[in-house]
LOVEXDREN-608865 format. One record per residue (C-alpha): residue number from 1; x, y, z; chain. Coordinates in steps of 0.05 Angstrom, whole numbers, plus 32768, in hexadecimal, padded with zeros to 4 digits. Example, Ala and Ser with C-alpha at 12.3 -4.5 7.8 and 13.67 -1.06 7.14 Angstrom:
% LOVEXDREN-608865
(1 (80F6 7FA6 809C) "A"),
(2 (8111 7FEB 808F) "A"),
END
This chain:
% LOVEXDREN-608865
(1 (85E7 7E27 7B17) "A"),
(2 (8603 7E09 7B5D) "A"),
(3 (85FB 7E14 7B9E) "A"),
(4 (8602 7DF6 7BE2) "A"),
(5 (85E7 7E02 7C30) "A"),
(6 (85CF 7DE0 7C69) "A"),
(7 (8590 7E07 7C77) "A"),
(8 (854B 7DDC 7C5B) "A"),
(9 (852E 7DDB 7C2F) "A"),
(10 (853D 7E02 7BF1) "A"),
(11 (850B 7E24 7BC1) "A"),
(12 (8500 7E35 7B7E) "A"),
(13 (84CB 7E54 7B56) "A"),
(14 (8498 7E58 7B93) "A"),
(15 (84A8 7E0F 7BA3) "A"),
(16 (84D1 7DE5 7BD4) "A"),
(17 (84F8 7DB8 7BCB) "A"),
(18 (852B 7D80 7BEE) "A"),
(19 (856B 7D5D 7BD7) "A"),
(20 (856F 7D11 7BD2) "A"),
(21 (859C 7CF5 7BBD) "A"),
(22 (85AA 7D0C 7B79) "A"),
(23 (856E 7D2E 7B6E) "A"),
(24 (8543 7D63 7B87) "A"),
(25 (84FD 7D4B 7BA6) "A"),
(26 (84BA 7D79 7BAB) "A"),
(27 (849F 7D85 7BF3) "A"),
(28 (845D 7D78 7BFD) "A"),
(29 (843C 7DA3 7C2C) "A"),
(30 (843C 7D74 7C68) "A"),
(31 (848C 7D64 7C60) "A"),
(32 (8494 7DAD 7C62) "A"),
(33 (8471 7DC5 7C9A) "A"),
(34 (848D 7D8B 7CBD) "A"),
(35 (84DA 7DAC 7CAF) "A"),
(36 (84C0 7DF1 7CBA) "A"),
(37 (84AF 7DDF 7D01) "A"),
(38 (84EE 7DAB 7D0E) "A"),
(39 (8518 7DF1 7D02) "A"),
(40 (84F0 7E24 7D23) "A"),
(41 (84F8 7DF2 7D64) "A"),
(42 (853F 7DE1 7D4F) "A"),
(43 (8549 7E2E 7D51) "A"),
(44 (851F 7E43 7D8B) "A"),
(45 (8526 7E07 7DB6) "A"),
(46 (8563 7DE8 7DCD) "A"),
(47 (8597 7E1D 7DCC) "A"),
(48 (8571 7E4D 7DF6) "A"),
(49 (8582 7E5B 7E38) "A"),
(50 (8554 7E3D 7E78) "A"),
(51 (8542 7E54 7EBB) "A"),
(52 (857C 7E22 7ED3) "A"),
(53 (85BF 7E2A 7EEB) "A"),
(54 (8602 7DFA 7EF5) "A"),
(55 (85E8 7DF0 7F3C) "A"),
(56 (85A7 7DCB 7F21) "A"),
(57 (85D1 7D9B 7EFF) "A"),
(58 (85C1 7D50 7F10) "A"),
(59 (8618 7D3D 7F33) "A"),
(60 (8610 7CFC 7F1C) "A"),
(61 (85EE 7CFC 7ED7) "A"),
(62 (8628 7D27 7EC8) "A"),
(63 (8666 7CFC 7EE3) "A"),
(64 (864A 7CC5 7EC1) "A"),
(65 (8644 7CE0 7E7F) "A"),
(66 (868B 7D08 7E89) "A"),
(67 (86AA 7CC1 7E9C) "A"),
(68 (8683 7C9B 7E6B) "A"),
(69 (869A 7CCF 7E35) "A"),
(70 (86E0 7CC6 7E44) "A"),
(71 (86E3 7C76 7E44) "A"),
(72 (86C8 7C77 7E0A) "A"),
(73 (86FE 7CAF 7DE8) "A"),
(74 (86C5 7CDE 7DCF) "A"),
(75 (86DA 7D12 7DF9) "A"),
(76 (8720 7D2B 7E14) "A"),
(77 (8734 7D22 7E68) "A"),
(78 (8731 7D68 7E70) "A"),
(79 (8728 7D61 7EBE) "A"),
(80 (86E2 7D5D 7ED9) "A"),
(81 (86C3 7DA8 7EDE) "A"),
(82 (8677 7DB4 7ED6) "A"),
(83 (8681 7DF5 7EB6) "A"),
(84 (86B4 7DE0 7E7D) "A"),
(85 (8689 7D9D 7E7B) "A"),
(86 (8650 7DC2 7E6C) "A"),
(87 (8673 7DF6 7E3D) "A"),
(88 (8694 7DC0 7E0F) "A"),
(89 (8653 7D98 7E05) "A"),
(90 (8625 7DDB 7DF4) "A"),
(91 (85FA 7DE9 7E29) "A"),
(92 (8609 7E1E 7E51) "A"),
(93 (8600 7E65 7E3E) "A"),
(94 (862C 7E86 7E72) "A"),
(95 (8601 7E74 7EB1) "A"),
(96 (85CB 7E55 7EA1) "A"),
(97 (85BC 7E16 7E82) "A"),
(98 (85AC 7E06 7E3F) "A"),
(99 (855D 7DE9 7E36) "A"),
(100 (8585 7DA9 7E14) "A"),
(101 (85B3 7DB3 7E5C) "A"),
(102 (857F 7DB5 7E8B) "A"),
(103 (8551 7D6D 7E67) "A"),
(104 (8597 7D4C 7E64) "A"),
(105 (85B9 7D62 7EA3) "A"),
(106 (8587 7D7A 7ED5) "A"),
(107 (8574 7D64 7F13) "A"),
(108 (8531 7D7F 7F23) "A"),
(109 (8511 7D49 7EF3) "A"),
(110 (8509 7D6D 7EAB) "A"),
(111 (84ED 7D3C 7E8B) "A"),
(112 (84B5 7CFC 7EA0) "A"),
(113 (84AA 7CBA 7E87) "A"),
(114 (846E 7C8F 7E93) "A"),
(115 (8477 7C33 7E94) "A"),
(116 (8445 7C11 7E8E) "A"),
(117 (8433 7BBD 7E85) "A"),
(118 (83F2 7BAF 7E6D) "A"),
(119 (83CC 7B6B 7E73) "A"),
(120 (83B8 7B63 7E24) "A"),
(121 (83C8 7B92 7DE6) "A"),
(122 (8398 7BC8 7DF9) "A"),
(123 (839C 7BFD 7E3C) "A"),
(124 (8368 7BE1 7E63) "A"),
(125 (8388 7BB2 7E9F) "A"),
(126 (83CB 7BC4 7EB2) "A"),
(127 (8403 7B95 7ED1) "A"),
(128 (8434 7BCB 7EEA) "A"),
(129 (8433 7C17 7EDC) "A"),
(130 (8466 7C47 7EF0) "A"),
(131 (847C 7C91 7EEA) "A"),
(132 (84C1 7CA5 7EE8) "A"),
(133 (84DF 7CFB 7EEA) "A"),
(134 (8521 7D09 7EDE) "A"),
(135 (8556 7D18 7EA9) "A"),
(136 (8564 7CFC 7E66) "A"),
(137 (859D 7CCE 7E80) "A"),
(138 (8570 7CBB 7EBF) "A"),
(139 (8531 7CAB 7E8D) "A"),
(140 (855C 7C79 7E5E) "A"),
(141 (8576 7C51 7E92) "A"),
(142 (8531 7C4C 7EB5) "A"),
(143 (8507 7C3A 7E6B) "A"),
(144 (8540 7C0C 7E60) "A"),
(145 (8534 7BE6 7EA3) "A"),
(146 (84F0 7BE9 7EA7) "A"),
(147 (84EA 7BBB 7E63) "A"),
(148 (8520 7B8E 7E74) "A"),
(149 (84FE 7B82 7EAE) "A"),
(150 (84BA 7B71 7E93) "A"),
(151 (84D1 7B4C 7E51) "A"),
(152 (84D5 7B02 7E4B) "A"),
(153 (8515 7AE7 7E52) "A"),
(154 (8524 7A9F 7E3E) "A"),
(155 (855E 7A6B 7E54) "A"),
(156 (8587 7A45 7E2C) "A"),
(157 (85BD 7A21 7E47) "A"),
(158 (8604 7A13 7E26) "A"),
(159 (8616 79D3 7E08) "A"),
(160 (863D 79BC 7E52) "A"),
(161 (85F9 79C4 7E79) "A"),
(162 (8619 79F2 7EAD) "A"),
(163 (8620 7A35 7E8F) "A"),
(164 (85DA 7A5A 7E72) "A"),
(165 (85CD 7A98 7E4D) "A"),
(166 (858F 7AC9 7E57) "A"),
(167 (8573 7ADA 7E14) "A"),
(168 (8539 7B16 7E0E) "A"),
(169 (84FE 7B0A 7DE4) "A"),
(170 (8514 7B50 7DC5) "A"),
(171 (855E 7B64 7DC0) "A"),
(172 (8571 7B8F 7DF8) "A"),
(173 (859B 7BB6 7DCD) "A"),
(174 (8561 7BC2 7D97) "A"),
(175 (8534 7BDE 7DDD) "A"),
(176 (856C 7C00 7DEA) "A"),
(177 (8581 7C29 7DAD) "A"),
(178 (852E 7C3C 7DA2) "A"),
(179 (852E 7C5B 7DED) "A"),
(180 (856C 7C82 7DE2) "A"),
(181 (8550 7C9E 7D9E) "A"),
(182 (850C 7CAA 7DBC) "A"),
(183 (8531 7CD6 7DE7) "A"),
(184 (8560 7CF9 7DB9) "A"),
(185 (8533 7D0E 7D85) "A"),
(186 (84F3 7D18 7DAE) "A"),
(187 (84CF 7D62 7DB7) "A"),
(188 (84E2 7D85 7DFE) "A"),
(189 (84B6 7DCD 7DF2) "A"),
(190 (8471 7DAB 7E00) "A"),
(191 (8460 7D8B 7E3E) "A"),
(192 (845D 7D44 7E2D) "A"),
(193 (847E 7D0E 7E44) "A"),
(194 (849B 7CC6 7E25) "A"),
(195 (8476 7C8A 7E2B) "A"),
(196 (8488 7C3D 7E32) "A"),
(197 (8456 7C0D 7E2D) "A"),
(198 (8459 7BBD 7E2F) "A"),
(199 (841B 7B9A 7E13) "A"),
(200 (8416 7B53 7E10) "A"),
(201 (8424 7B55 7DC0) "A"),
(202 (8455 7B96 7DBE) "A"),
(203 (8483 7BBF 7DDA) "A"),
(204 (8470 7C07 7DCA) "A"),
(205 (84A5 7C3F 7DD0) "A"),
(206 (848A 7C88 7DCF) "A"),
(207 (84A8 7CCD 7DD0) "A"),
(208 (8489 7D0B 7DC5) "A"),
(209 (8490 7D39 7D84) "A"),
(210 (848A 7D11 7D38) "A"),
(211 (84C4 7CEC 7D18) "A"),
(212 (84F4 7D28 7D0F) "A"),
(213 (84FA 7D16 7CC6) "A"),
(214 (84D6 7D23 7C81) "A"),
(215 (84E9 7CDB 7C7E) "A"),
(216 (84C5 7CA2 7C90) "A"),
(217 (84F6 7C73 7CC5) "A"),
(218 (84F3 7C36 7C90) "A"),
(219 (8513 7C69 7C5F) "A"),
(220 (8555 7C5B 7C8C) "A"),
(221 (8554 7C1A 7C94) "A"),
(222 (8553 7C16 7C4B) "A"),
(223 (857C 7C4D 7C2A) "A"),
(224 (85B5 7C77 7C45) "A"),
(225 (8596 7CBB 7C52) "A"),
(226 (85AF 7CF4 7C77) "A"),
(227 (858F 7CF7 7CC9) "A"),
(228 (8570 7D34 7CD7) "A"),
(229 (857E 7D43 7D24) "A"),
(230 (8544 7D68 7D48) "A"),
(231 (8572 7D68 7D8D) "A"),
(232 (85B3 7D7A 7D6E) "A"),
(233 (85D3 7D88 7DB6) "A"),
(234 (85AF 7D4C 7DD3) "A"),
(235 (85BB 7D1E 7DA0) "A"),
(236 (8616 7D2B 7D9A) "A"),
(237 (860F 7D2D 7DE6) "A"),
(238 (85F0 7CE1 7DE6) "A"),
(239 (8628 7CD5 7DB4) "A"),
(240 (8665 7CF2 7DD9) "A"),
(241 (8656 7CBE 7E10) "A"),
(242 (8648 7C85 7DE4) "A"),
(243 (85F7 7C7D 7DEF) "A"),
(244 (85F3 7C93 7DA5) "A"),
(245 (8621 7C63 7D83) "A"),
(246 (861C 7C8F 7D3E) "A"),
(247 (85EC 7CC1 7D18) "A"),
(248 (85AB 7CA9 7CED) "A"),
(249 (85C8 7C59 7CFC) "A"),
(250 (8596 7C51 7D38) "A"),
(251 (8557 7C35 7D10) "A"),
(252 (8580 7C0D 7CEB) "A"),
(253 (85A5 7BE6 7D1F) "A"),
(254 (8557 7BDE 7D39) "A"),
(255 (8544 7BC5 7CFB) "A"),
(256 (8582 7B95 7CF3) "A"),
(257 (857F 7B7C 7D3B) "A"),
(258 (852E 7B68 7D39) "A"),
(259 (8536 7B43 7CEF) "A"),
(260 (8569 7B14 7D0F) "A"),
(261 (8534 7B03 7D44) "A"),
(262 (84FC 7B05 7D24) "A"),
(263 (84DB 7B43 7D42) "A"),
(264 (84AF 7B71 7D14) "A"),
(265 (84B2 7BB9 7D24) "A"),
(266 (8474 7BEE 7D19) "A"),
(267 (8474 7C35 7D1C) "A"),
(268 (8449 7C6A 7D21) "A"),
(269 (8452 7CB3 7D08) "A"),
(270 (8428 7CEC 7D1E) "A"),
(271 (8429 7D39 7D2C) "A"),
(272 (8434 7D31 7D7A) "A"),
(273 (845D 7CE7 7D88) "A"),
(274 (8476 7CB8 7D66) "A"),
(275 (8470 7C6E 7D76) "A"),
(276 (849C 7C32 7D6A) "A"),
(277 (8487 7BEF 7D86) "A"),
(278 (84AF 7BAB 7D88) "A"),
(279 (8486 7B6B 7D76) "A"),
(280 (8482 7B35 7DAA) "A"),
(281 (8451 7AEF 7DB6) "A"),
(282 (8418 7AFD 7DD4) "A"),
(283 (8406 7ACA 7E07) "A"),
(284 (83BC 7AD4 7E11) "A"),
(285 (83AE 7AB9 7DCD) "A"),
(286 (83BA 7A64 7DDB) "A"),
(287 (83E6 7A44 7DA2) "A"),
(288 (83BB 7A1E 7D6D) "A"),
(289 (83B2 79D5 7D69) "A"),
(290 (83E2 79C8 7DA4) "A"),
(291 (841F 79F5 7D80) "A"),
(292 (8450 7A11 7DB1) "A"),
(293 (8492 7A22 7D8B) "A"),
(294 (8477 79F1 7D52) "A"),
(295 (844C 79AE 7D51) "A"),
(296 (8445 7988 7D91) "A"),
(297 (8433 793D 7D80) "A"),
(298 (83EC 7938 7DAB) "A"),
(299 (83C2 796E 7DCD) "A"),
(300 (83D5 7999 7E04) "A"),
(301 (83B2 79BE 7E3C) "A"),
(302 (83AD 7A06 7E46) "A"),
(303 (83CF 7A03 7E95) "A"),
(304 (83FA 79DA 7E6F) "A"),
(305 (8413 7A11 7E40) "A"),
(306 (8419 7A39 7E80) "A"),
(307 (8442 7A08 7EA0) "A"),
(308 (8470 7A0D 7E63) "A"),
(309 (8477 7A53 7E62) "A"),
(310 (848A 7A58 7EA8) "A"),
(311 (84C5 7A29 7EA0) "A"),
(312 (84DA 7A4B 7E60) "A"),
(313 (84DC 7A8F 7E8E) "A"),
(314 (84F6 7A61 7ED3) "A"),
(315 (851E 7A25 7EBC) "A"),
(316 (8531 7A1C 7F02) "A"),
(317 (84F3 7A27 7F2B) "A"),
(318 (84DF 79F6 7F5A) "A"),
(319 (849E 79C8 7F5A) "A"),
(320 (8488 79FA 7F90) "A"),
(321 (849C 7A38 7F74) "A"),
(322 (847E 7A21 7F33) "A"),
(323 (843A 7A0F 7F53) "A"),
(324 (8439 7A54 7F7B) "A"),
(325 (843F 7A72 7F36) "A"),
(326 (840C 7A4D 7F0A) "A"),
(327 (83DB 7A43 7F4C) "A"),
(328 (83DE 79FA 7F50) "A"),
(329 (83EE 79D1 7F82) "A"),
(330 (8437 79AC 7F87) "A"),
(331 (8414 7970 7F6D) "A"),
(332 (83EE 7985 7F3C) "A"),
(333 (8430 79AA 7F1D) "A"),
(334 (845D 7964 7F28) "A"),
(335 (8423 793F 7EF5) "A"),
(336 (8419 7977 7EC3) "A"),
(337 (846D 7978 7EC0) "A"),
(338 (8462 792A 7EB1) "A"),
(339 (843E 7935 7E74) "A"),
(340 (8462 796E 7E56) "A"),
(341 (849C 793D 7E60) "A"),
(342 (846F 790A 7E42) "A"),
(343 (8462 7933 7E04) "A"),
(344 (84B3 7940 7DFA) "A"),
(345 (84A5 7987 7E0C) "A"),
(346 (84D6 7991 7E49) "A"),
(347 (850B 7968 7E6A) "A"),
(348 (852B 7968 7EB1) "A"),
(349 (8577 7979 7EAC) "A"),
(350 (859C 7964 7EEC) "A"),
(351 (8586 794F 7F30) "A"),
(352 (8543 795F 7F3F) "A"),
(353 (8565 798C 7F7B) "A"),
(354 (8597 79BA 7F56) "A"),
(355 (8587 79A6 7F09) "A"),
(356 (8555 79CD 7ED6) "A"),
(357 (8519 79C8 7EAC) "A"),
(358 (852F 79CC 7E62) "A"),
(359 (84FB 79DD 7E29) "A"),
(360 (8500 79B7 7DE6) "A"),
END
C-alpha cells in the first residue's frame, strides 16, 4: 500500500505518525499538538486579509526589497508597481493587505522589538536599553545594528603595518542569519514582541512563538531534514531578496560559522519563544593566575587587565583618551603602559604621534 501528500501528519490505527527518512516515527503527544497548532496558524494566520490597504505600505521598505530582489535575479524587472509587487509576492487579497503584507511591508509599525545591554549575565543593571516599532525589514536592520554596535571588536593589522582589519568577537554573519530567522519563523497572532539582549557572557536572540519544528534545531545541524516553514509568505519573501540565502540551511551556517571561532551556541525551546544565545568572555570574572589570552610570565594587576582590554578595543587611542576611559590620570596610564610593555604584553607600532598599540 502507497501513498503520498503534503498535509501532517498521517495516521493509522488511532495513531500518528511522521516520515523520516525511511521510516515512519510515532508522535508523542507534545510533537503533535505542537503541528496541530503550527497548521491551524499556518491556515488561519498569514493568508488572511488585514485592516490595511496599498496606501499603508512602508515606500521604502518596498523599493528596497523590489531593487534588492532584482540585483540579486530572484525576481523578474517587471517595472516598479505596488499593486503587481504586492500581487506576485502573495499578499494582497484584492485591496487589502495580507497579515504577512502588513508585518513585512507596513508602515504604521506592525511589529516591536526591545535592545537591551546589561552590566553582568543576569537583568538587573542595564548599560543601554532601547525599543524599536516598525516592519520586518525595518526590525532586521535595527537588531543587526544594535549588536554590532555593542560587540567587541578587535584589531589586527596586516603583515605591512598600514592596512588593519576589524574582526567581531561573534561573526556578524552568524548574528545576522539568527535575526533574520527569528523574524521569519516567529508567531505574529499574539501580541508579543522579539527580544535582543547582550549580557556580559551571551548574546541572547528571542522571538516569540516555539521552534516551528517537531525537531529539535541540533537535528539540522546534524542530519538533512526537511524545514518546516511557519511563515511560508514571510519566509520566500526574505528569500526573493536574498536575506534568506536558502530553506532549513540557516542553523547550520550558524552552527558552521561559531565552530570556526570558537563560539558555543545554546538554545532554549518553549511553548511561547524560543531563545538562541551566542557565547562570548565575560569580563567581570578576572583571568586566573595572571592568564589573559594564555600564561603571562609574572603577575598582573586588575587596572592592568583593563588597560589591556582597552587597547585591544582602541589600538590607536591616545595616553589621554586612554586615561579618560580607564579614570586615571595621563601619568598613571604612561607607567601602567610601561609594564604591560615590560611583561611582553603590548608593543608601540610607529611614532608615538600617528603609530598604534599592538597586543601580543
Amino acid at each position: 500500500m502507497e501513498f503520498s501528500g503534503e498535509d501532517l501528519p498521517y495516521s493509522a490505527f488511532g495513531k500518528y505518525y511522521i516520515r523520516v527518512a525511511d521510516e515512519d516515527r510515532e508522535l508523542s503527544p507534545s510533537e503533535l499538538r505542537k503541528i496541530m497548532i503550527g497548521q491551524e496558524y499556518k491556515e488561519n494566520w498569514e493568508n488572511k486579509s488585514s485592516n490595511q490597504t496599498v496606501d499603508d505600505i512602508d515606500e521604502k521598505t518596498l523599493k528596497n526589497f523590489y531593487n534588492a530582489a532584482i540585483s540579486c535575479g530572484r525576481m523578474p524587472d517587471i517595472g516598479y508597481e505596488k499593486n503587481v509587487i504586492l500581487e506576485q509576492i502573495g499578499v494582497l487579497n484584492g485591496k487589502k493587505l495580507t497579515n504577512a503584507g502588513v508585518v513585512l511591508f507596513s508602515g504604521r509599525k506592525p511589529v516591536t522589538l526591545k535592545m537591551a545591554v546589561f552590566a553582568t549575565e543576569h537583568k538587573t543593571t542595564f548599560l543601554d536599553i532601547g525599543k524599536e516599532e516598525g516592519n520586518i525589514f525595518q526590525l532586521i536592520d535595527a537588531a543587526v545594528s544594535f549588536v554590532i554596535k555593542n560587540i567587541r571588536w578587535r584589531v589586527e593589522m596586516d603583515n605591512d603595518g598600514i592596512h588593519r582589519k576589524e574582526i567581531p568577537e561573534v561573526p556578524v554573519e552568524a548574528i545576522r542569519e539568527a535575526i533574520i530567522n527569528s523574524f521569519a519563523h516567529a508567531r505574529y497572532d499574539i501580541p508579543v514582541q522579539h527580544e535582543i539582549d547582550i549580557f556580559s557572557n551571551r548574546i541572547s536572540i528571542i522571538n516569540p512563538g516555539s521552534f516551528a519544528n517537531e525537531f529539535e534545531p541540533i537535528d539540522f545541524v546534524n542530519r538533512d531534514i526537511r524545514s518546516y516553514l511557519r511563515n511560508e509568505v514571510i519566509a520566500k519573501t526574505l528569500y526573493l531578496c536574498k536575506n534568506v540565502e536558502s530553506f532549513g540551511t540557516g542553523i547550520k551556517k550558524i552552527y558552521a560559522l561559531c565552530e570556526a571561532e570558537k563560539i558555543k551556541i545554546n538554545y532554549e525551546n518553549e511553548d511561547t519563544a524560543f531563545t538562541l544565545e551566542f557565547s562570548r568572555v565575560d569580563r567581570n570574572i578576572p583571568p586566573k593566575n595572571g592568564e589573559i589570552n594564555g600564561e603571562i610570565n609574572g603577575g598582573i594587576s586588575e587596572i592592568e587587565i583593563q588597560l589591556f582590554e582597552l587597547i585591544k578595543e582602541f589600538p590607536f587611542a591616545t595616553n589621554e583618551e586612554l586615561s579618560k576611559k580607564i579614570g586615571k590620570s595621563p601619568r598613571t596610564v604612561s607607567r601602567l603602559l610601561s609594564f604591560l610593555k615590560g611583561k611582553n604584553l603590548i608593543e608601540r607600532v610607529g611614532s608615538n604621534k600617528t603609530g598604534y598599540w599592538k597586543t601580543l
